[in-house]
Structures are given as structure tokens and as C-alpha cells.
Legacy VTK file of the C-alpha trace (Angstrom):
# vtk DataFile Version 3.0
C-alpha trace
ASCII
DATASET POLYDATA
POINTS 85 float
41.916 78.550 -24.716
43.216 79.101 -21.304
46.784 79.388 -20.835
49.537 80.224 -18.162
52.245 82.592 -19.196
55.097 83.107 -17.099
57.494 86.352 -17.021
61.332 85.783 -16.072
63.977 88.685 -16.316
63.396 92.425 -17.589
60.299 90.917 -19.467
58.675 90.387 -15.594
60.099 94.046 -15.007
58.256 95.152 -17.661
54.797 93.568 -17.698
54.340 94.246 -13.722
53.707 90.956 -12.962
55.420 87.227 -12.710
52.852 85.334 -14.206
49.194 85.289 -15.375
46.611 82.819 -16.892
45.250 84.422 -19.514
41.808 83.687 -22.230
43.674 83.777 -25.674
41.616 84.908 -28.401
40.480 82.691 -31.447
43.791 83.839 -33.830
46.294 83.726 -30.997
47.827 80.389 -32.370
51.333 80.219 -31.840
53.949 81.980 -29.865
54.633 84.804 -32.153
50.852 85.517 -32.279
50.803 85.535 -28.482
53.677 87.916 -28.541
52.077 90.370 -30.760
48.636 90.024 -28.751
50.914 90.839 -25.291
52.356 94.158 -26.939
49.064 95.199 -28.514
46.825 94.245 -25.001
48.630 97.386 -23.208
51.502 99.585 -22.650
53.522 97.132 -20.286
52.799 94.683 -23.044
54.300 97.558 -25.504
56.973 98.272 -23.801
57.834 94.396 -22.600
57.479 93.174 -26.391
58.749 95.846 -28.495
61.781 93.888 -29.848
59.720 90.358 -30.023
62.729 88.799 -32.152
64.584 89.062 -28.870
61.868 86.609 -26.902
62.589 84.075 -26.039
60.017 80.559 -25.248
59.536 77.583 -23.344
56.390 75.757 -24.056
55.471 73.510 -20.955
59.170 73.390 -20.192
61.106 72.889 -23.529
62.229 75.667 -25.376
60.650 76.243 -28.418
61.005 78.846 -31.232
58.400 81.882 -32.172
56.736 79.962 -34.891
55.883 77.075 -32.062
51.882 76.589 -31.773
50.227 77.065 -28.349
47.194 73.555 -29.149
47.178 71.787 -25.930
49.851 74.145 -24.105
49.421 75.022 -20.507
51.862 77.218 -19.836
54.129 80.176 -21.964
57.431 81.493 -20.271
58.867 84.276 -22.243
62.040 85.768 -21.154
65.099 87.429 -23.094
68.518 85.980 -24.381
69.887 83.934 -21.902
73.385 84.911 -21.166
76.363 82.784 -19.141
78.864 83.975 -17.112
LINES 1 86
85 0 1 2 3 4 5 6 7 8 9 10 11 12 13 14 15 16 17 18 19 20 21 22 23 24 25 26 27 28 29 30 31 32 33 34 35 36 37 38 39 40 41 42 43 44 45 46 47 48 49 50 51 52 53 54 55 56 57 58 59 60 61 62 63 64 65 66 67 68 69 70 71 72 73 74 75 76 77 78 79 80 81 82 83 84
């Protein structure tokens, strides 16, 4: 599966880059999974990922939780806590 992810925040700080389409592999299923995949892929992903419960995701625009599945998803934005002010 083919999929767009998109960085916002320190998460783009982190990974290098603002976006990327990516070729998940056959047990990348759901968000968390993707998560985990990120941090184990490289160090950015390491570094970017190392707290995953503080991720957060939108799945083609709507915001979705970790345990959301990726079937028929184009694009992944993962960013952090969203804060007001």
C-alpha cells in the first residue's frame, strides 16, 4: 500500500522532511503500526517517534486515534499535542 504521510510541528523538525509517500509493508495496518515502523526505519524516525503516545493523527483529514487502520487511506499527518493560546 502506498500512502502519503505528512509531518507538521517538531515531528517535521525531526524527520527532515514535510512530507513523503511512502510503500508500507504487509503488517503496517493501523496508525500505531505505522508509528512504530517510522521510529524503527531510522534515527530521525527514532528520535521523531520516541514518545508515540504523544502523536497525534489525521487520517485523510479527520483526526483519528492510534488504534485507527490505514485500508483505503491516502494520506497520514502526524504531529504532536495541539496546544491554544
Amino acid at each position: 500500500m502506498t500512502l502519503q504521510i505528512a509531518y507538521f510541528a517538531w515531528v517535521r523538525e525531526r524527520m527532515g522532511v514535510a512530507d513523503e509517500t511512502v510503500d508500507l509493508p504487509a503488517g503496517v495496518t493501523n496508525v500505531s503500526s505505522l508509528v512504530a515502523w517510522l521510529a524503527a526505519r531510522d534515527a530521525r524516525g527514532q528520535v521523531a517517534f520516541a514518545e508515540p503516545q504523544r502523536i497525534r493523527a489525521a487520517i485523510d483529514g479527520v483526526m483519528m486515534g492510534l488504534d485507527a487502520p490505514l485500508a483505503g487511506a491516502r494520506e497520514v499527518a502526524l504531529f504532536p499535542p495541539v496546544t491554544g493560546g
